[in-house]
C-alpha positions as CSV (number, residue, x, y, z in Angstrom):
1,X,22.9,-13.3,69.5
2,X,22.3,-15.7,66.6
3,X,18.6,-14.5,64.6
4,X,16.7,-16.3,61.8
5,X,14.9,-14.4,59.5
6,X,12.4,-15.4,56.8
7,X,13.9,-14.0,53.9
8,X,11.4,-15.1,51.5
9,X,9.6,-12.2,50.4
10,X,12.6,-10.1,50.3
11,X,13.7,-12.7,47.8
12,X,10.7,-12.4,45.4
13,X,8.7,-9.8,45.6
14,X,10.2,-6.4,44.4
15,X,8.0,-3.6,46.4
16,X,5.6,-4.0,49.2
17,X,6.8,-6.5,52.2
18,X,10.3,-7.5,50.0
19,X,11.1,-4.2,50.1
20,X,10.2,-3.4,53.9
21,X,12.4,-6.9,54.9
22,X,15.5,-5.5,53.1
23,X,15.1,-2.3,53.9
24,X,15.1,-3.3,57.5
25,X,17.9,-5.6,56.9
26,X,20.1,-3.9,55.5
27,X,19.6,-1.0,58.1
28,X,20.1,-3.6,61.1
29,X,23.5,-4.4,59.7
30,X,24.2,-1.4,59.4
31,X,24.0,-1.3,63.1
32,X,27.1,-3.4,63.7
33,X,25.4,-5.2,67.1
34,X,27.6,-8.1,66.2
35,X,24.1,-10.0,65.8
36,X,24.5,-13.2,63.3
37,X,21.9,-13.0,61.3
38,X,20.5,-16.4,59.2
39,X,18.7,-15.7,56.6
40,X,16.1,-18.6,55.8
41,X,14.1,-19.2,52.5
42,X,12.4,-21.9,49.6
43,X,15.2,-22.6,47.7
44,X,13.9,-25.3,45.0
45,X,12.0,-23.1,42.9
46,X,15.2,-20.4,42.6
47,X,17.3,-20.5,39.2
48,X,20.9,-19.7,40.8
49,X,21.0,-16.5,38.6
50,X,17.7,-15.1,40.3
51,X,18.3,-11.5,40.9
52,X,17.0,-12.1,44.8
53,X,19.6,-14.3,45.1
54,X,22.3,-12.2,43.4
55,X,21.2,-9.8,45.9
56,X,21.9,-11.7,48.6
57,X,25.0,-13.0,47.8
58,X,25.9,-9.3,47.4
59,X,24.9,-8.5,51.5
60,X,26.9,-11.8,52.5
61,X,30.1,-10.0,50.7
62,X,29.4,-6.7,52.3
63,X,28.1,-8.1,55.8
64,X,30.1,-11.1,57.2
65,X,27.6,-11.5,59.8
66,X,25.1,-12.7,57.9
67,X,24.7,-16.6,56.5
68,X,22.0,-18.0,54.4
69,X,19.9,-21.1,55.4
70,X,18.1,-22.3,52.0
71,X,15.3,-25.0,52.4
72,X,15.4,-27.9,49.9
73,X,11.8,-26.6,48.9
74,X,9.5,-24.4,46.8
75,X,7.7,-21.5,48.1
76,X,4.3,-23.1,47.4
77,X,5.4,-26.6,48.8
78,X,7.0,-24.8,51.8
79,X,3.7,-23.4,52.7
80,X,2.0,-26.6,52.5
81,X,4.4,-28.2,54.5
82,X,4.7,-25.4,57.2
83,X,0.9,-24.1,57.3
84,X,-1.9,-26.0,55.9
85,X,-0.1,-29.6,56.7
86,X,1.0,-28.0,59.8
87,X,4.1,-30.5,59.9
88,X,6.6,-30.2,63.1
89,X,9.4,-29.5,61.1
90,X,11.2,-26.9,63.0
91,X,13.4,-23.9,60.9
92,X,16.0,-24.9,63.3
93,X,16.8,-27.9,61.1
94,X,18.1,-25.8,58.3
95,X,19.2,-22.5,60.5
96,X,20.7,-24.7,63.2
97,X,20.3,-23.8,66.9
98,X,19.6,-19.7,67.2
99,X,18.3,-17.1,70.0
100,X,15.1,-15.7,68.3
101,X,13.3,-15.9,64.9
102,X,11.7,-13.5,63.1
103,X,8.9,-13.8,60.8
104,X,8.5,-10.5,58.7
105,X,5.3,-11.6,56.4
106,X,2.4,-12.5,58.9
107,X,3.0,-16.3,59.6
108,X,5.4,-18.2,62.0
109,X,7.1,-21.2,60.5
110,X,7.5,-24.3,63.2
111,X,9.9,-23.7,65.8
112,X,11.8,-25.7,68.8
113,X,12.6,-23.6,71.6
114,X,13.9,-20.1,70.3
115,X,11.7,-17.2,71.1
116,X,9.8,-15.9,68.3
117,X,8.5,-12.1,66.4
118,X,6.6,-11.3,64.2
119,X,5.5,-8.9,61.8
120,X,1.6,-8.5,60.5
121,X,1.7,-5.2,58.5
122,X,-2.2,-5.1,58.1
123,X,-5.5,-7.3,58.5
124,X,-6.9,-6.3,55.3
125,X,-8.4,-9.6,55.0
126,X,-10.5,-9.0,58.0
127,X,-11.7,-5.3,57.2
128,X,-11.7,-5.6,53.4
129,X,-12.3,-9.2,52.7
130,X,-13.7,-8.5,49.3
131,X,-10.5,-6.9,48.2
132,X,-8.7,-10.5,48.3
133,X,-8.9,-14.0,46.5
134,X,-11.6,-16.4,48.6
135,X,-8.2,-19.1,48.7
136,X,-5.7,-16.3,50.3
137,X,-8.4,-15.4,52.8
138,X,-8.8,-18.3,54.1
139,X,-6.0,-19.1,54.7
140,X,-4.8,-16.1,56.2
141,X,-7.9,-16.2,58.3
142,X,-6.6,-19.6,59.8
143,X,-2.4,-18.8,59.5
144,X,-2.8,-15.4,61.0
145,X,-4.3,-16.1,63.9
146,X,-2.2,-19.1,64.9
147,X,0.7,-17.2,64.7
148,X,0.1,-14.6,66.6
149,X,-1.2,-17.0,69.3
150,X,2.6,-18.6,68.8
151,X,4.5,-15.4,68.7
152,X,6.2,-13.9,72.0
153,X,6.0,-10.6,70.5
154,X,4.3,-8.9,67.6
155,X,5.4,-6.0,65.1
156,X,2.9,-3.8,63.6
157,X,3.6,-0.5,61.3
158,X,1.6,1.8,62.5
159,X,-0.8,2.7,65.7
160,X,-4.0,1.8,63.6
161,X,-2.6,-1.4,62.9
162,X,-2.0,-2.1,66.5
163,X,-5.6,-1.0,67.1
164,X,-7.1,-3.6,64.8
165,X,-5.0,-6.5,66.3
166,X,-6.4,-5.3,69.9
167,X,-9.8,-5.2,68.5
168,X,-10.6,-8.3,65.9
169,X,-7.4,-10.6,67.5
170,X,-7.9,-9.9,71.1
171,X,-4.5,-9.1,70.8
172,X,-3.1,-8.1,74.1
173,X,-1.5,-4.6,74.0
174,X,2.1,-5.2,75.9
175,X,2.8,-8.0,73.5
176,X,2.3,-5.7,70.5
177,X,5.0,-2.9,69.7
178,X,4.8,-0.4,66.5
179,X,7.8,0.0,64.9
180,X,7.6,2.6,62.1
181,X,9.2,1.9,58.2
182,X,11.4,4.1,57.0
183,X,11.5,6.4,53.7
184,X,14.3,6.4,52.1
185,X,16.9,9.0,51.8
186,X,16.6,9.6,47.7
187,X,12.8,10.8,48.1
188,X,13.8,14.0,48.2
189,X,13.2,16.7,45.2
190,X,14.8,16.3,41.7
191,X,16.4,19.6,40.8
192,X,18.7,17.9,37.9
193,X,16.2,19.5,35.0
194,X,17.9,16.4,32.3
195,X,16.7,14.2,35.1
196,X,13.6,15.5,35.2
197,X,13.5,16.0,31.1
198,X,14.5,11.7,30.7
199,X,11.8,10.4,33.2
200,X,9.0,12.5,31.6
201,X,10.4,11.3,28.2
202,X,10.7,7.6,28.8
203,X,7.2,7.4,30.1
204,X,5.7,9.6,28.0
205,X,4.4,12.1,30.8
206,X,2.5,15.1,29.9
207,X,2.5,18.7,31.4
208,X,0.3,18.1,34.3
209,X,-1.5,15.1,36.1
210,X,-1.9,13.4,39.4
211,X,0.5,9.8,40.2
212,X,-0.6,6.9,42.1
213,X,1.9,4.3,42.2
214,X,1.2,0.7,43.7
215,X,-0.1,-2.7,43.1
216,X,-3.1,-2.7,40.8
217,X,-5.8,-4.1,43.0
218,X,-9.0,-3.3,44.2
219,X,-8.0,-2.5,47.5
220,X,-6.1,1.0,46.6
221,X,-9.9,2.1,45.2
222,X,-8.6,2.9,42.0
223,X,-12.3,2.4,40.5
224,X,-13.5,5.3,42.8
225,X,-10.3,7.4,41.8
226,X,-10.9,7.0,38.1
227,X,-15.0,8.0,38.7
228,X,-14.0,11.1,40.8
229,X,-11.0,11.8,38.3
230,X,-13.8,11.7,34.9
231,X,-15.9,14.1,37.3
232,X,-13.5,16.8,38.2
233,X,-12.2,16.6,34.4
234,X,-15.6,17.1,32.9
235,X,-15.3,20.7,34.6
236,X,-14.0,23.7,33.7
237,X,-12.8,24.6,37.1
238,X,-9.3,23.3,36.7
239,X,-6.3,23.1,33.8
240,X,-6.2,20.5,31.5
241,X,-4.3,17.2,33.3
242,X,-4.4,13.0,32.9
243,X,-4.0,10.1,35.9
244,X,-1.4,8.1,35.9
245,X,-1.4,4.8,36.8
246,X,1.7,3.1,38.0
247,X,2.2,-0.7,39.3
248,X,1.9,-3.8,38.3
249,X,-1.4,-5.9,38.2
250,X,-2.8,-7.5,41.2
251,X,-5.0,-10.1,42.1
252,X,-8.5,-9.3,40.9
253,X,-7.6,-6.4,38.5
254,X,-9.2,-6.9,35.4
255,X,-12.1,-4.5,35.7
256,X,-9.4,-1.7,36.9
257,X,-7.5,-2.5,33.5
258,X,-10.7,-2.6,31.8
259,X,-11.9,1.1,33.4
260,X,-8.5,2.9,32.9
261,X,-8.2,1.6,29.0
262,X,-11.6,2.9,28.5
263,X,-11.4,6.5,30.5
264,X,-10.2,9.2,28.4
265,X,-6.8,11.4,30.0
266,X,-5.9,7.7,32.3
267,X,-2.2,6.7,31.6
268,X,-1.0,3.1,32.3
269,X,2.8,3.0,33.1
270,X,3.1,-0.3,34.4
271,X,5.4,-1.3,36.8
272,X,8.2,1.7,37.6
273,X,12.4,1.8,37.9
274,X,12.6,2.9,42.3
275,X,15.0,5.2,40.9
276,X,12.8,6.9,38.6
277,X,10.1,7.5,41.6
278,X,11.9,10.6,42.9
279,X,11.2,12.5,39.6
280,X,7.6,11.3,39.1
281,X,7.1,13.1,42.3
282,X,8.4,15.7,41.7
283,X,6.9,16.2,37.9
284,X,3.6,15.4,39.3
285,X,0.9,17.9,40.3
286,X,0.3,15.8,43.4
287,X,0.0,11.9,44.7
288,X,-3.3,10.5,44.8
289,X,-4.1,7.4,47.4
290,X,-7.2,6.7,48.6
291,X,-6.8,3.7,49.4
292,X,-9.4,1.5,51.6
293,X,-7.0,0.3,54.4
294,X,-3.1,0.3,54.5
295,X,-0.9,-1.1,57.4
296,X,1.3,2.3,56.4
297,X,1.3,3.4,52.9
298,X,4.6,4.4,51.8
299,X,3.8,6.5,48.6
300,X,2.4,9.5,49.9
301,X,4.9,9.6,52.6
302,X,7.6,9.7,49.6
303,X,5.8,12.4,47.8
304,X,6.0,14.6,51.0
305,X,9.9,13.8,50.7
306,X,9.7,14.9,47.3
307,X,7.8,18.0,48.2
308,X,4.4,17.4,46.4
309,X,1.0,17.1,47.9
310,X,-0.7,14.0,48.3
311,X,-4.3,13.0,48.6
312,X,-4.8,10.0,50.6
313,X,-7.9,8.2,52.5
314,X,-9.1,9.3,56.3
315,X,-8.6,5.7,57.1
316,X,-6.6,3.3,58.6
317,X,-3.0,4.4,59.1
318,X,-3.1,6.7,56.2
319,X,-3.8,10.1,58.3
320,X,-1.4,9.1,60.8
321,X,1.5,8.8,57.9
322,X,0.6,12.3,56.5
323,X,-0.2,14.4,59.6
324,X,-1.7,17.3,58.9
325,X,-0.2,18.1,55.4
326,X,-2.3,15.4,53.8
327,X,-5.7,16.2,51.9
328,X,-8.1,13.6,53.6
329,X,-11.1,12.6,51.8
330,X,-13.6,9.3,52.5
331,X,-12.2,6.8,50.1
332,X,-16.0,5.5,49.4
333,X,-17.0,8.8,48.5
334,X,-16.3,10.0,44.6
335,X,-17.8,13.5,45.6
336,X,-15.2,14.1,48.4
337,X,-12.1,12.6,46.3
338,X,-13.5,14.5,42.9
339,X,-13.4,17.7,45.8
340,X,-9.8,16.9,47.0
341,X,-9.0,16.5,43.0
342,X,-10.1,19.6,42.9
343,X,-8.0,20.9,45.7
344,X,-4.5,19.7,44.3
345,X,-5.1,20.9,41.0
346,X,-5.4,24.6,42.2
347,X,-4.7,25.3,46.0
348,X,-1.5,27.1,45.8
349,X,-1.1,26.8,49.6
350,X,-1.0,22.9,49.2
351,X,2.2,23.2,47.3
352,X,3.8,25.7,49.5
353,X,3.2,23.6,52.6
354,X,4.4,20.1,50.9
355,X,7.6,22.0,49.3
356,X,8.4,23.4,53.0
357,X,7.0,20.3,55.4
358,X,6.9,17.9,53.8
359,X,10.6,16.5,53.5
360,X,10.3,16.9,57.4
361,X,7.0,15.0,57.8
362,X,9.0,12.4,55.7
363,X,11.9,12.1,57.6
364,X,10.2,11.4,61.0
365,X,10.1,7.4,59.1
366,X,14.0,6.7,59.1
367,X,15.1,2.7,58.5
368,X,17.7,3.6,60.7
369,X,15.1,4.6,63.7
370,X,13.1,1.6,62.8
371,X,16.6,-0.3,63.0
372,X,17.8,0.5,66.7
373,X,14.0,-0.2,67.8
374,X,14.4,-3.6,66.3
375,X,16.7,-4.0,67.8
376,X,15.9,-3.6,71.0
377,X,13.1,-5.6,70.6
378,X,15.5,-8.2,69.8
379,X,17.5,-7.9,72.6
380,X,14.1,-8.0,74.8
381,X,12.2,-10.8,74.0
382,X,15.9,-13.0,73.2
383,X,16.1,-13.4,76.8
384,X,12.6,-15.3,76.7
385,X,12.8,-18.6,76.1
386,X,10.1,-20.8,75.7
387,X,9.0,-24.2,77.0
């Protein structure tokens, strides 16, 4: 079976859906089906010593059965070629003639015959539209929903996900299948004390706070989390501890920069090495996320690895990540998050059940499990063909 992948994001963007791609990637080849797979992407706006591209040279050394197709285009020009133009100009002229093609980042590009997936990790545009830019709104509000008309089969992460596409796509359900991201193996806890020593050194950590690591935007309700974090603070009801902010800036994140520069005890790290993640876990008192709506939400799930509590919203996929070892809280409700604040910071029990559950609850989320079901998924719809 011959498969073209958009490998785009996993090109470009170091965390979030470039992260989930290679991840699942690498984990399919892994596999040894004996599956070609043809990597597609904009390849005009790429410096041949991108690290994206050094990457990928590096998995064409270590996996023969993978090729690259790169598209005599920008990223941006690609788009407007693809999905606002909407020009017929099928992926198949730069892959050449393959089985299926898989679309990992929400939107199908044009396509002859071969049977088609894809991937839509969350419809925050539709529950949260105030958390996006008006221009990328709109046009995932006219993208999305083409492609999924389009697709012969659709991934989502997580049963909540699959629930939205039912409910504001019309989605039917048997074309819909939730395939689960993986945690990697290294979120596990950090027991090398010069380990632990150089990461709180080279970010200047102090004795005790709370971590949130992703993109700074306002749809991880970091706004809310800095209010409840001044309130619990304020108290004398709990040690003395900061907030510590990790990511890079998003789209619309100057009044969250403006907020955290201005609140006494809130650290700014900026964006953070994956390897050093491990060790923030562990050094941190627990992991605060409450965001407004995730697809999954890898972070807390990494901090159960890790064995450290982690506060997370009662929405969306987020309580179906955690289980029952996550502190739930309404993520539009500074009391309850100032409470569950509260609740890391001195519920003993919380540690002991993340230090002995949590690396289990973690490994439920394996690449290699999401693999195999890809894979079958491949193998079922590749036998579609389409008129």
């Amino acid at each position: 079976m011959k498969i073209a992948l958009d490998y785009n994001a996993a090109l470009r963007q170091p965390a979030g859906i470039g992260r989930y791609t290679r991840e699942l990637v690498r984990a399919f080849l892994r596999l040894n089906t004996g599956a070609e797979l043809v990597l597609f992407y904009a390849a005009r706006d790429l410096p041949p010593d991108h690290p994206g591209l050094h990457a990928l040279r590096e998995l064409q050394a270590e996996f023969a059965q993978v090729r690259a197709a790169p598209i005599p285009l920008g990223e941006r020009w690609l788009t407007i070629v693809w999905q606002r133009a909407r020009l017929p100009l099928p992926v198949e002229r730069w892959t050449g003639p393959v089985d299926l093609v898989h679309a990992p980042d929400f939107v199908l590009p044009p396509v002859r015959r071969a049977p088609t997936l894809l991937t839509v990790h969350d419809l925050t545009f539709r529950i949260h539209p105030e958390t996006a830019h008006a221009n990328l709104r709109r046009y995932l509000d006219r993208a999305v929903p083409r492609s999924l008309r389009r697709a012969t089969h659709v991934v989502v992460d997580s049963e909540s996900s699959r629930r939205d596409l039912e409910r504001l796509m019309q989605v039917p359900p048997a074309k819909v299948s939730v395939l689960y991201p993986g945690v990697g193996q290294h979120f596990r806890r950090v027991t090398a004390e010069d380990k632990l020593a150089a990461v709180r050194h080279k970010y200047e950590l102090p004795e005790q706070f709370l971590f949130f690591i992703g993109t700074l935007e306002p749809r991880k309700n970091l706004e809310r989390l800095m209010q409840a974090f001044e309130r619990v603070r304020s108290t004398q009801h709990v040690p003395p501890f900061e907030l510590v902010l990790g990511g890079k800036p998003g789209w619309l994140s100057a009044p969250i920069l403006e907020r955290a520069r201005h609140t006494p005890g809130v650290r700014l790290l900026g964006p953070i090495a994956e390897d050093d993640l491990p060790a923030l876990y562990t050094l941190a008192s627990g992991c605060v996320y409450p965001s407004l709506y995730e697809g999954f939400g890898f972070p807390p799930l990494e901090a159960l690895g890790c064995g450290t509590p982690a506060l997370v919203a009662n929405t969306s996929s987020l309580p179906e990540v955690v289980g029952d070892l996550g502190i739930l809280v309404d993520p539009m409700d500074i009391t309850a998050i100032a409470h569950g604040i509260e609740r890391l910071l001195t519920e003993q029990t919380l540690w002991m059940e993340a230090a002995t559950r949590g690396p289990s609850q973690a490994a439920k989320f394996t690449w290699e499990r999401a693999a195999e079901q890809l894979w079958h998924i491949y193998q079922t719809i590749g036998q579609t063909t389409t008129p």
